[in-house]
N, C-alpha and C positions, 0 to 999 in steps of 0.2 A: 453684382458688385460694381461702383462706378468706379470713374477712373482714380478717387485718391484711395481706395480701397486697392484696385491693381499696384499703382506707387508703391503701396505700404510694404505688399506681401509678395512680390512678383520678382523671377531671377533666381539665382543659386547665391543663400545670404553663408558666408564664410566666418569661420572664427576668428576672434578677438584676441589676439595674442601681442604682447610689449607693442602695442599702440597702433598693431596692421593687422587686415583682415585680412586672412589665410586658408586657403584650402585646410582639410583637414590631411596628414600624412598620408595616408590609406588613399584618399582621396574620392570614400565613399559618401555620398550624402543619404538622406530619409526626408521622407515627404511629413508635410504640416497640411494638414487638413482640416477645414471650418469644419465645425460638428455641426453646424445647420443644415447645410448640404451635403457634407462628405467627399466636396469639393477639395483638388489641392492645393494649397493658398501658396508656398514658394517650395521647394528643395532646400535643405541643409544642411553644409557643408558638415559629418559624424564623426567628432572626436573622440578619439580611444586616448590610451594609456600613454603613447608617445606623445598624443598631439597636449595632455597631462602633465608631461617631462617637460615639453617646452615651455610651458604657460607657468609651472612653479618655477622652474628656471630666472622668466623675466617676474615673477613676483618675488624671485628673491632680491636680484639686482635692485631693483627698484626699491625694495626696503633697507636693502644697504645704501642706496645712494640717493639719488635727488631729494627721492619725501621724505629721507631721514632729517633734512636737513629743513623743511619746513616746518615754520614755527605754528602755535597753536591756531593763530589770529591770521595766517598764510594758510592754515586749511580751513578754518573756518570761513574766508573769503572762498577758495572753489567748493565749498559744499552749497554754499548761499548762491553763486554763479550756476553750479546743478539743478537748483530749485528754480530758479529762473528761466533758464532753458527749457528743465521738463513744463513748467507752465507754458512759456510759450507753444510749445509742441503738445497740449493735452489736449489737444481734439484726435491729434493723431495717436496717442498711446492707446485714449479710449478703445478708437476702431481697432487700434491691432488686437485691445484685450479680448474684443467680442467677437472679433473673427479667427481668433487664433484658438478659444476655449468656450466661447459661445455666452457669456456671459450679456446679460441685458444692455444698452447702448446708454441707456437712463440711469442703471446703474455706474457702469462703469464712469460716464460724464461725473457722476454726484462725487466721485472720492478723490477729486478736485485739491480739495480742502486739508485730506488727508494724508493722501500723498506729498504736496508740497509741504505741509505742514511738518510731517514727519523727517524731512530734510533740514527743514528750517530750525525745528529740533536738536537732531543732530548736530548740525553746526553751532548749536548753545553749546552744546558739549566738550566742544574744542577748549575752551576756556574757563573748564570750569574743573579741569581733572588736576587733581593735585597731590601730593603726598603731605608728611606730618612729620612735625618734631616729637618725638618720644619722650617723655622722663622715663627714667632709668635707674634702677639699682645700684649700678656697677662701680664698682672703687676708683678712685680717683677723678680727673679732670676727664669724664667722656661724655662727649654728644653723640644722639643717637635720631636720626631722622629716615624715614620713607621715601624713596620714588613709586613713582606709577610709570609702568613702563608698555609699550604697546609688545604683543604676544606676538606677532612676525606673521609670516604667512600665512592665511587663510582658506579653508577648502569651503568653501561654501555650498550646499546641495540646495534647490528651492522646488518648491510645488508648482502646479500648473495651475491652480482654482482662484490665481489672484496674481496674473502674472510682475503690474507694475508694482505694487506694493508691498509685494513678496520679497520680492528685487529689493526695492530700496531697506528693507528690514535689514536684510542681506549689507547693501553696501552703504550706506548711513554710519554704524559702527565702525566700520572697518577704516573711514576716510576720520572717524572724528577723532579716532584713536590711535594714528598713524600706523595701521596693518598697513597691509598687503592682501590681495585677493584673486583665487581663481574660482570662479560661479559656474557651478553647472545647472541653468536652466533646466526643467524639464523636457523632453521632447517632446510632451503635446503641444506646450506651449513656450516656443524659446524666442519668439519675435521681439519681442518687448526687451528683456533684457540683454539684447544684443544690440538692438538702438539705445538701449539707456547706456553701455559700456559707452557708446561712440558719443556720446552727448558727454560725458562724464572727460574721455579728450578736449570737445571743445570747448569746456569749463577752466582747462588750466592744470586737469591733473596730470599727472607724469606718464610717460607712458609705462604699463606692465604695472601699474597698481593695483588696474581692477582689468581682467582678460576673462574671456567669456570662452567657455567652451560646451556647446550642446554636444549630445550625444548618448548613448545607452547609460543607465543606471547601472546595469550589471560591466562595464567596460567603466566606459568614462566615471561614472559615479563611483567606483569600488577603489578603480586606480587612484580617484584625488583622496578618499576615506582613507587608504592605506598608503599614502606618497611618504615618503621618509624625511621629505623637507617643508610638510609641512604641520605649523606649529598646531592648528585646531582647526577642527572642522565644527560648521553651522548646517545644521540639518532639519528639515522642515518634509514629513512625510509621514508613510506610513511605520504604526509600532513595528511589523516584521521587517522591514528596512532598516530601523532606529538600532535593532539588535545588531544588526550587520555593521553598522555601523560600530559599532561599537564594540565588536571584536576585530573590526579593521584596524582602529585606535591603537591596541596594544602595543604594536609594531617599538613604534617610538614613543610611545606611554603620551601620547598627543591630548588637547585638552577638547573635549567636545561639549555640542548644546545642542538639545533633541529639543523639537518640539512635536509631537507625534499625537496620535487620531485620539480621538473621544465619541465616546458615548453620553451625551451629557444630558440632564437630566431638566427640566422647563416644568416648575411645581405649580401647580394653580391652587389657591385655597377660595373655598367656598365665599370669604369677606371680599374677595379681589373685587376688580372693575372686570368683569368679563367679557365686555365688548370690546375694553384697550387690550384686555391680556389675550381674548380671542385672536385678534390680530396680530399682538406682538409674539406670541407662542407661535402664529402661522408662517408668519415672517423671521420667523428663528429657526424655523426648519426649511422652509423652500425658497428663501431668499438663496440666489443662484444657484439654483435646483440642488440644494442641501447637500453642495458641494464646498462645505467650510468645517473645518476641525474641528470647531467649537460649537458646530449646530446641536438646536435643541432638540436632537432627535429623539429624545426617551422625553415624554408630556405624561407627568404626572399629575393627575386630576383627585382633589375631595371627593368623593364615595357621592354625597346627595347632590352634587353638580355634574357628574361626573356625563351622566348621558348629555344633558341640556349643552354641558360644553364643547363634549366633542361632536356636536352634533353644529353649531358655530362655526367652529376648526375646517369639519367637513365643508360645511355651504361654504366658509368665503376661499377654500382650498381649491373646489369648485369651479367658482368665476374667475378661477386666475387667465389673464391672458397669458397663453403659453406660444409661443413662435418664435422668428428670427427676431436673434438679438439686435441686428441694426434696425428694426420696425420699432418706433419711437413708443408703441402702444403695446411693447410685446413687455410683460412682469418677469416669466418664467423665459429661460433658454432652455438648448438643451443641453444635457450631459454631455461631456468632454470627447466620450471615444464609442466606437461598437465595444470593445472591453469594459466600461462604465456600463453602457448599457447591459450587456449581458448577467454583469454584476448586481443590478438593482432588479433587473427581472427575476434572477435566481432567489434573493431574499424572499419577495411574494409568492413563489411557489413554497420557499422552506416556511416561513409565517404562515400558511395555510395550512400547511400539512401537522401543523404544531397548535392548529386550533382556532388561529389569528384570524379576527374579521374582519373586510374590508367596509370601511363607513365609506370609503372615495376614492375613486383613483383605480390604478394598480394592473395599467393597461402602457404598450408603448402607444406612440400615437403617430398613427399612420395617414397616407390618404396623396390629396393633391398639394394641401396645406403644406404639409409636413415632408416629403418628398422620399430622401433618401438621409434627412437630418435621422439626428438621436435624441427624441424628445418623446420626455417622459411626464404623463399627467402626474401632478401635486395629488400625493396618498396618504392618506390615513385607514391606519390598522387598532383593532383594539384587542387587547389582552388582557386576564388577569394574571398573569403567570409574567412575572418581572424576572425572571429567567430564562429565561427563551432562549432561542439564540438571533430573532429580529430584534430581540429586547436588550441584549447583549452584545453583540458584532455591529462593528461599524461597519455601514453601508454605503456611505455616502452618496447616496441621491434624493431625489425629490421624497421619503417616506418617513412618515414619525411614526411612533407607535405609541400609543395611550393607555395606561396603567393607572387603575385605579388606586389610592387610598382611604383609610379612617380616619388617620391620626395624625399631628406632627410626627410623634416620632415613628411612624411605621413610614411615611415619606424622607425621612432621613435614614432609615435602614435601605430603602430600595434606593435612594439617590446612590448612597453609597455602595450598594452592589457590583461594581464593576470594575472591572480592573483598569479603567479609565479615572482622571479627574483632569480637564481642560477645564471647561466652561460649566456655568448652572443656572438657571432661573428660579427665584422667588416671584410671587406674584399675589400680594395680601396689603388690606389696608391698616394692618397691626404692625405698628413700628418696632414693637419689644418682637414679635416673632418674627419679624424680618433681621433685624438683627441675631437672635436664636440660630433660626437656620442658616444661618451665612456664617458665625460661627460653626456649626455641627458639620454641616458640606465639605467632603474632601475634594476642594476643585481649585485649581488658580485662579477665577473668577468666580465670580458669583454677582447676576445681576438682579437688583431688583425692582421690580415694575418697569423693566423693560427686557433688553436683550440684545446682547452680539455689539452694545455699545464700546467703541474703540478711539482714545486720543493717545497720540506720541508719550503723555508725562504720567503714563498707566499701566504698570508692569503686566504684560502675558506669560504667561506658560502655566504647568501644567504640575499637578502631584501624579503620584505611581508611574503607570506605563505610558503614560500622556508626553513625559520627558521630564527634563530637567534643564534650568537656567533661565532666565527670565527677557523676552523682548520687548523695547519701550522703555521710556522710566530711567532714572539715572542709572538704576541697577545694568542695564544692558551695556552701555560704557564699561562696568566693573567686569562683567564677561570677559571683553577684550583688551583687558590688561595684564600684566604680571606685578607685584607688588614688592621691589626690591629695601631692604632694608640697609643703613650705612650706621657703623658705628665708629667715632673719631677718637681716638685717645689723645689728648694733646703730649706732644715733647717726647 
């Protein structure tokens, strides 16, 4: 680690609360640990349920007072001052994200674009939310018109597999539609959006709009889920969490927005380009060791390609360079935790034991290279049996599983097998059946002839247990609004 990598991550980093960093009450912190080495990257300060009461406290103040009072073109200037800031500092977001959850350094540099982007987005949104005049029924002289009104405080829950751009999903909305917010990072990964709070200060926002609190899922996370003050909660994890969530809610009948794990499904038809959809099926599942919600981890394959393809899959799965994500030449990282890992290893013993063959992979990787990281070789497994439970249960790590087909429609039966719908891939040079299947696909996405593709003006989320609500897109603004109605009578 050199010295701006010490800078980054080095000291006891404290919580984010009405515009000061704070010990947590308790006064306990947890270790942040590189997944490449298992190295500990700083101490952090563990927020529970108290340190909870404070943070919605000043999210409330603050939505009662200063930002109530900023107008739309007053927050869209510090959303624009946010993007500006995180650019100048995205050399430094990168390394945190790659030493904080191990992600590729190549990668993380490349979503540049996206992340500001997504700010800059945002801030379009300031000015462009409006309500409407009604006609109306009603007897005599009455006007009837809309507000849009911002939903109040905010609990915000975020994942560890995408620290900055998770975050800003997270606080994007929240500033363009004058909420309020308390974030709870996850504890693998809480670096990132605890400098992005402190950058979001030196933009101009008030203090206590946006307060960052790490800390346990089951404490911190459960506390902000079930707070009484606050208005809705934004949740980004797993479906057995997303439930929890959601009988936390009841409390105060609060408005929530799940975006929860997938099984998605990456279809290749026999017409396809097999050498682009080789790569991009390979690149849909082990881009950041198939630590993404929407990975294409279920590769459905045509019946008469089916061996030649995954056999493609396998070799370029292969040559991935897999090591430390700050190695400029390294493709793969590794998985996030020894918990990750344990996780993705236990999968290939169950996938074996269910009949599952390994075309690649399916090993941790040990050695001098590798040291005391958590890196996992890029796997491919193949089945016929689209039931499974590797075929089925999200795993998230570096492993796709490959299932044959005949038919379109028997690839639309097994697509839809699951009690997931995030993401999907089509992969065919027939425009009617690309279109076909992206109709018939129960998924909130559906890509075709590529994959995992993502801009700001393109709604995400998910059908069934994937979630509900939608991020990105103007729709995401509608998320965090309330819709108030006036009716005038005159005289």
């Amino acid at each position: 680690m050199n010295d701006l990598d010490l800078g980054l991550a080095q000291g006891v980093k404290k919580l984010l609360i009405d515009g000061r960093l704070v010990e947590s009450v308790t006064g306990r912190t947890f270790e942040s640990r590189n997944p490449a080495n298992g190295a500990v990257l700083a101490h952090i300060a563990e927020g529970d349920a108290a340190d909870i009461d404070l943070a919605v406290a000043a999210a409330r103040r603050a939505f009662e007072g200063p930002w109530s009072r900023f107008t739309p073109f007053q927050r869209q200037e510090a959303i624009l001052k946010l993007a500006d800031l995180v650019d100048d500092h995205f050399e430094m977001f990168s390394r945190l994200d790659t030493l904080d959850m191990g992600m590729p350094i190549t990668l993380t540099r490349g979503r540049r674009q996206r992340a500001i982007g997504m700010l800059r987005f945002y801030a379009s949104l300031c000015t462009a939310i409006r309500g409407a005049t009604v006609p109306n029924s009603l007897p005599g002289s009455v006007f009837s018109y809309t507000l849009k009104e911002p939903v109040g405080v905010v609990g915000a829950i975020m994942p560890w597999n995408a620290p900055l751009t998770s975050a800003i999903w997270k606080i994007g909305p929240v500033l363009a539609t004058g909420c309020t917010m308390v974030l709870k990072p996850a504890e693998d990964a809480p670096l990132t959006a605890l400098r992005l709070g402190e950058l979001a200060l030196e933009a101009g926002i008030p203090e206590g709009v946006i307060n960052v609190v790490p800390g346990r899922g089951d404490r911190a996370g459960a506390a902000l889920a079930a707070h009484m003050d606050v208005d809705k909660v934004a949740f980004t994890g797993s479906e057995i969490t997303g439930r929890k969530i959601i009988e936390a809610t009841k409390g105060n009948i609060k408005r929530a927005m799940l975006e929860l794990g997938g099984k998605s499904p990456d279809i290749v038809f026999a017409d396809a380009d097999l050498e682009k959809a080789s790569v991009g099926a390979a690149m849909g599942i082990f881009g950041n060791s198939g630590q993404i919600c929407s990975a294409g981890s279920r590769l459905l394959v045509e019946r008469t390609v089916y061996d030649e393809f995954v056999e493609r899959v396998a070799a370029f799965a292969a040559k991935l360079k897999v090591g430390n994500g700050l190695e400029p030449e390294t493709q793969i990282g590794p998985v996030v935790s020894q918990k990750q890992m344990d996780r993705v290893r236990s999968y290939i013993d169950i996938g074996q034991s269910e009949g599952a063959e390994l075309a690649t992979g399916g090993q941790r990787l040990t050695g001098e290279l590798f040291g005391d990281g958590y890196f996992f070789q890029p796997t491919v497994m193949k089945t016929a049996d689209y039931r499974a439970r590797v075929a089925q249960e999200e795993i998230f790590g570096p492993v796709v599983v490959a299932i044959p087909f005949d038919t379109a429609e028997e690839a639309v039966k097994i697509a839809n097998a699951t009690i997931y719908g995030l993401g999907s891939g089509v992969w065919t040079r027939d425009v009617a059946k690309a279109h076909t299947m992206a109709k018939a696909i129960r998924s909130g996405t559906v890509w075709v002839n590529c994959y995992g593709l993502l801009d700001p003006v393109i709604p995400f989320g998910g059908y069934k247990t994937s979630g509900y609500g939608r991020e990105s897109g103007f729709e995401h603004a509608d998320e965090y609004l309330q819709t108030k109605s006036v009716v005038l009578q005159n005289g």
